[in-house]
Every structure is written in structure tokens, then in C-alpha cells.
N, CA, C and O of each residue as an XYZ file, in Angstrom:
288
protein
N      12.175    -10.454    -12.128
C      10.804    -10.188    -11.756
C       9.977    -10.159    -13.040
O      10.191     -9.490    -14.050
N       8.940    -11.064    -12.781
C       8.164    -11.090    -14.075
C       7.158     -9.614    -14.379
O       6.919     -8.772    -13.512
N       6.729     -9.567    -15.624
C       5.904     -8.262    -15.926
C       4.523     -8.087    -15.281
O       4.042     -6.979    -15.042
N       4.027     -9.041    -15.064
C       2.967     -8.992    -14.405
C       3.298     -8.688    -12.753
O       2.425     -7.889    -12.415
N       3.725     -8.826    -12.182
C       4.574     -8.439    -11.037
C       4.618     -6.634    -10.817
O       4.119     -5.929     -9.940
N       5.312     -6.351    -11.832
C       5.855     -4.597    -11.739
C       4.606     -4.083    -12.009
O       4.324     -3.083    -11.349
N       3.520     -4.596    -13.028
C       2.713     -4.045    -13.249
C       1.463     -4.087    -12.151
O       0.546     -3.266    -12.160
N       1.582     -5.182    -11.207
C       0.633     -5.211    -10.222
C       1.597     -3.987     -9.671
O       1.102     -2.929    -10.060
N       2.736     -3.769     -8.942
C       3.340     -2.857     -8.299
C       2.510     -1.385     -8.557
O       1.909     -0.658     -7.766
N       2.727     -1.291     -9.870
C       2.170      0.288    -10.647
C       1.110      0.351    -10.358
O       0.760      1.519    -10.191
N      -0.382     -1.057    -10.047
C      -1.630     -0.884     -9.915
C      -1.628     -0.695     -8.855
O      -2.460      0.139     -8.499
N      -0.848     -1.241     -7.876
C      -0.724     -0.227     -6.435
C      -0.616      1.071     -6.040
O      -1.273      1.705     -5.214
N       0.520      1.464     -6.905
C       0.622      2.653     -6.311
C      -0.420      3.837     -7.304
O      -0.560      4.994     -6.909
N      -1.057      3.357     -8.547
C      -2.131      4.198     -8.704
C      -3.032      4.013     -7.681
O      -3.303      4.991     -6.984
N      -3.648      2.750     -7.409
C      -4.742      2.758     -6.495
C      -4.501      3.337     -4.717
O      -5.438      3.291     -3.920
N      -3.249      3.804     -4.366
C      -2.887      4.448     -3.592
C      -3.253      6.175     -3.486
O      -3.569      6.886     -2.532
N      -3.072      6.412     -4.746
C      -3.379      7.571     -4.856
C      -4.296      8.224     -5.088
O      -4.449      9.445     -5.083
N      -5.166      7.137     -5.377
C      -6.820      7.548     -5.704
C      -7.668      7.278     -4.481
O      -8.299      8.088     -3.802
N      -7.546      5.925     -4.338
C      -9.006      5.412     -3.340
C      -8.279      4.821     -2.376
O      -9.019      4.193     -1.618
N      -6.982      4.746     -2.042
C      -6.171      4.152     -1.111
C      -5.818      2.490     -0.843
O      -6.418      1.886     -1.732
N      -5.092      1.523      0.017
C      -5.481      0.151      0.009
C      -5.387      0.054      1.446
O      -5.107      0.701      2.455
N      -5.785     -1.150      1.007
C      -6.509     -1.765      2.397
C      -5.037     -2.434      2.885
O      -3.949     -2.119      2.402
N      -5.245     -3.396      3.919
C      -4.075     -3.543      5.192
C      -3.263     -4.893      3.824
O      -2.278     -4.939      3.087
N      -3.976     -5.416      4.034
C      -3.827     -6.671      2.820
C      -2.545     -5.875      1.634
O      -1.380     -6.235      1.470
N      -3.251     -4.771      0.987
C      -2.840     -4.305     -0.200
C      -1.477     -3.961     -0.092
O      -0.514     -4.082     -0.850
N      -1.716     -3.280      1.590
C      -0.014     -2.690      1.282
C       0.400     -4.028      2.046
O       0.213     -4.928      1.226
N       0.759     -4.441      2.941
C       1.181     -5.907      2.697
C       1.990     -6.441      1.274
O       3.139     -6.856      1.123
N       1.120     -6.285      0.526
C       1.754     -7.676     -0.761
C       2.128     -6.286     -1.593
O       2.770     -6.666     -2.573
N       1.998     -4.780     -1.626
C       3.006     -3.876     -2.313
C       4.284     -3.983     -1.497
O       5.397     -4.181     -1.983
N       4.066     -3.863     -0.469
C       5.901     -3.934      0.159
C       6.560     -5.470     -0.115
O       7.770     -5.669     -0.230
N       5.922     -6.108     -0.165
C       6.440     -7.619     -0.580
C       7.076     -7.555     -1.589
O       8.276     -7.824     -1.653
N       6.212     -7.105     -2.746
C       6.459     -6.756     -4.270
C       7.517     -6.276     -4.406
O       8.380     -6.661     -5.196
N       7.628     -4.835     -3.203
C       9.018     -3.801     -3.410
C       9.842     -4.657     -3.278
O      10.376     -5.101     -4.294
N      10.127     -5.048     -2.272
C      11.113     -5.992     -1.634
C      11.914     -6.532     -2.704
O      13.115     -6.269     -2.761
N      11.360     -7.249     -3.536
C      11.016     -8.525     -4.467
C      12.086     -7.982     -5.224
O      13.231     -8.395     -5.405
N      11.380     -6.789     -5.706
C      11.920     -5.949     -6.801
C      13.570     -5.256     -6.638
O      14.283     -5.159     -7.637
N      13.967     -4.884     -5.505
C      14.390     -4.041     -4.830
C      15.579     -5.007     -4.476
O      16.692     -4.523     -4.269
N      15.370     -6.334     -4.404
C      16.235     -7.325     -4.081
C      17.119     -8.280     -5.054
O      18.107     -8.987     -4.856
N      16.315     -7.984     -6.209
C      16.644     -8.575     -7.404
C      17.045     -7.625     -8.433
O      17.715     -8.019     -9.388
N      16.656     -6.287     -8.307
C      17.974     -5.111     -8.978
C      19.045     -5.380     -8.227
O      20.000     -5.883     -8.819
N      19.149     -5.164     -6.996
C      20.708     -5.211     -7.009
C      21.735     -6.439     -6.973
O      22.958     -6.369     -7.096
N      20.832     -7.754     -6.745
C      21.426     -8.805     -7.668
C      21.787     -8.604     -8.924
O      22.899     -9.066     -9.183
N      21.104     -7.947    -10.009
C      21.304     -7.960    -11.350
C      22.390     -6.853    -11.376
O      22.887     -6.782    -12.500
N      22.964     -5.885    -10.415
C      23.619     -4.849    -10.483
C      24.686     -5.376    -10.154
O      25.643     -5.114    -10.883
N      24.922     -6.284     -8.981
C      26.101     -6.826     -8.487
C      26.691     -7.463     -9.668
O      27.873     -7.292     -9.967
N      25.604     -8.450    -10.578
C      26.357     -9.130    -11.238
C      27.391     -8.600    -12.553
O      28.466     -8.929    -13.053
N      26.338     -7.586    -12.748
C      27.235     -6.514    -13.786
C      28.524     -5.877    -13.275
O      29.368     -5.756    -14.162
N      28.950     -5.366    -11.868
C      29.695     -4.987    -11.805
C      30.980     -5.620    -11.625
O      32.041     -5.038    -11.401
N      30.711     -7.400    -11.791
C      31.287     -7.909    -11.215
C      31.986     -8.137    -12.314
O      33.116     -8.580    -12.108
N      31.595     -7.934    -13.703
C      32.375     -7.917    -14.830
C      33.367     -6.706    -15.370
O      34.160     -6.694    -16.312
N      32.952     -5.533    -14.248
C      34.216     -4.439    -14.779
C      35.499     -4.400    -13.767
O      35.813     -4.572    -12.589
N      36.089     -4.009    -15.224
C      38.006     -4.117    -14.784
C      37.987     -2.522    -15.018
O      37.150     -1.891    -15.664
N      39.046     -2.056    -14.376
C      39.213     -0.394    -14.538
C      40.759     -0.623    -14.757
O      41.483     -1.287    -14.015
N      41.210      0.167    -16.118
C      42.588      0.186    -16.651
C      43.479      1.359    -15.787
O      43.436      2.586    -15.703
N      44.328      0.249    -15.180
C      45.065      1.552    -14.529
C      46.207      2.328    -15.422
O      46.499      2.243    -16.614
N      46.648      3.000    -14.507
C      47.893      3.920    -15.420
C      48.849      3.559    -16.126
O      49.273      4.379    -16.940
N      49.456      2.295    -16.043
C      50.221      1.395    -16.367
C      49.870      0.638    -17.546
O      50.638      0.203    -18.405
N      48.548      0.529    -17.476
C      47.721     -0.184    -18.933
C      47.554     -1.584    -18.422
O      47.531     -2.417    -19.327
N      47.411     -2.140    -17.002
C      47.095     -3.384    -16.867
C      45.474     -3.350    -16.057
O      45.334     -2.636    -15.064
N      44.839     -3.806    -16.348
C      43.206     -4.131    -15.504
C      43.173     -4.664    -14.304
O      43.580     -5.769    -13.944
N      42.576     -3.670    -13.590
C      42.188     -4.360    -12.332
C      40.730     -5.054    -12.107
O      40.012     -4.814    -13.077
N      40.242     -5.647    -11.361
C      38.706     -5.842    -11.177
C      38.176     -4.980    -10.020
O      38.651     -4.927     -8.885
N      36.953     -4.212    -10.569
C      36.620     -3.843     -9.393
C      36.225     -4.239     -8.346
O      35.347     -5.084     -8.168
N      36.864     -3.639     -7.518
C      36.667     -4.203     -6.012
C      35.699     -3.058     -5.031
O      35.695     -1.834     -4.894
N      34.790     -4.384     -4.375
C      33.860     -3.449     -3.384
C      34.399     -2.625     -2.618
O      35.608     -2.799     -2.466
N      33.896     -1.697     -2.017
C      34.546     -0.481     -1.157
C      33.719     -0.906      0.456
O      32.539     -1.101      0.746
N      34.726     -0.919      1.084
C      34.217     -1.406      2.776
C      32.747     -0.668      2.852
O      32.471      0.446      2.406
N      31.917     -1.548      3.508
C      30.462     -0.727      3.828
C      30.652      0.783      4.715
O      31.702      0.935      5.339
N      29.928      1.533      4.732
C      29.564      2.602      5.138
C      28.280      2.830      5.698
O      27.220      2.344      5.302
N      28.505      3.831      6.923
C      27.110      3.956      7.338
C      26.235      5.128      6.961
O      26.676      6.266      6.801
N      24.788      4.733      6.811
C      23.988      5.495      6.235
C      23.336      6.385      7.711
O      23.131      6.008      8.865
N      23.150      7.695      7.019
C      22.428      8.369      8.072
C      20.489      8.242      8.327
O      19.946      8.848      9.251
């Protein structure tokens, strides 16, 4: 996500808190979130996809995802 991007985000949510937005505004802030929100955890997946955890034995495993779970 480019800088101009997060920083429109931030001009949202100041102008939320002051003078409020219009239907439009929040529109393209939840877009933004989205945006944002979708592409951390791309960048998170990809990192994790590089750790090994040394087991007891001294050989590396890769970490492996843990079955989904449900949220309350």
C-alpha cells in the first residue's frame, strides 16, 4: 500500500472525528481498510512462511498453519 493511501486513511479518520464524512467518505475509508487489512496479512503470511521451529532433536521443522477456528 502506497503512502499516500495510509495517509488518506489517517485523513479519514481525523475528519471523522471532527466534522464527520459523508456516505461517499466512508465508502472509500472502508475500501482503504480493506486494502490495507488485506495486504498486511499477505505480507504476514509471507514472513511466516519462512520460519522453521528447531525441535528437540535439533532438526527444523516449517511452520505449519493450525486448522481454522471459529471466532465468536
Amino acid at each position: 500500500m502506497e503512502k499516500a493511501q495510509i495517509d488518506r486513511i489517517n485523513e479519514l479518520a481525523r475528519k471523522l472525528k471532527t466534522v464527520g464524512l459523508s456516505e461517499e467518505e466512508l465508502k472509500e475509508r472502508d475500501a482503504l481498510r480493506q486494502q490495507y487489512i488485506r495486504e498486511f496479512r499477505e505480507s504476514l503470511r509471507g514472513t511466516l512462511d519462512q520460519v522453521y521451529l528447531e525441535q528437540e532433536d535439533g532438526s527444523y521443522k516449517k511452520l505449519e498453519k493450525k486448522e481454522s477456528q471459529t471466532r465468536n
